[in-house]
N, C-alpha and C positions, 0 to 999 in steps of 0.2 A: 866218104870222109872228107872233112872238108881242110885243105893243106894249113898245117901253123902260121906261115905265114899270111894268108888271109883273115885269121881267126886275129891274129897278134893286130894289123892294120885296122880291123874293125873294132875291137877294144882301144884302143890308142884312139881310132876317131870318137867312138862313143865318148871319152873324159875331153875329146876339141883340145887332143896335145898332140905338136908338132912329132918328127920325128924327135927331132935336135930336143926337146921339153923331157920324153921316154929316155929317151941314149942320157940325159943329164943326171937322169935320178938312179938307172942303173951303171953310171960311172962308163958308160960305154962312147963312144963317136956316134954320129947322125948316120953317119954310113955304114957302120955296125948293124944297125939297127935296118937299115932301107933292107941291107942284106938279106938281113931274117925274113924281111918281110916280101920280098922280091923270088924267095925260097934258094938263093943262090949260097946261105951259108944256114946252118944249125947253133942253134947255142951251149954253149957246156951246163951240165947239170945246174950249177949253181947260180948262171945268171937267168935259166928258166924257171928256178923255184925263186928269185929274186921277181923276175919278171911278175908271177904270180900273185906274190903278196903286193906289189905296186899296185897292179891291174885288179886286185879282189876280187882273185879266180881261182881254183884249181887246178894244177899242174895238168888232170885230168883233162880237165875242158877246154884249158890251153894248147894242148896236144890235139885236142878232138875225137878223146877215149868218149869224155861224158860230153853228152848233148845237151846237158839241163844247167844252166848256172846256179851256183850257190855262193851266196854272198858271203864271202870270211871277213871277220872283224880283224884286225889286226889290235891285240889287247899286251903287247910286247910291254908298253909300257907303264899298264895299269899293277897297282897292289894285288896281289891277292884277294884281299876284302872289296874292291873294284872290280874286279873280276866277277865277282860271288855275285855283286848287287845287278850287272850288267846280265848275266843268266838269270836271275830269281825275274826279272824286266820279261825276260825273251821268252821262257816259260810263261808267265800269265800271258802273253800277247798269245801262244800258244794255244792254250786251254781259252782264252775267249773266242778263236776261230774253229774252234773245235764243237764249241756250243752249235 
């Protein structure tokens, strides 16, 4: 299993963000964050499920439960009816790869 904080470092390089860019969006310091990622501190529940929706990951795969990433939409700020139109989208993309 591969340690959080290497998983967290590798996702943070994948988007080409600083530490200090990461620590900015979860309200956290740049040294907060080296922390994590150096394995010398843990994060509390809520800035790992924060961490996750930033990173468009699973708390799972962030961890190093799941090995397979799945990409989460972050749809917090869509209507309902936006919502609907954005699955009815991802279904057909679905069902054509299916063919």
């Amino acid at each position: 299993m591969i340690p959080f904080g290497q998983i967290l470092q590798r996702l943070r390089n994948e988007k080409r963000w600083s530490q200090s860019k990461l620590a900015e969006k979860l309200g956290l310091s740049a040294s907060q964050v080296a922390n994590y990622e150096i394995g010398r501190r843990l994060p509390s529940l809520q800035i790992l499920i924060d961490m996750a929706r930033i990173l468009g990951v699973s708390t799972d795969y962030l961890l190093g439960v799941e090995n397979e990433t799945k990409q989460i939409l972050d749809v917090s700020d869509l209507t309902s009816e936006e919502i609907s139109s954005v699955s009815s989208v991802i279904d057909c993309f679905r069902k054509s790869h299916q063919k």
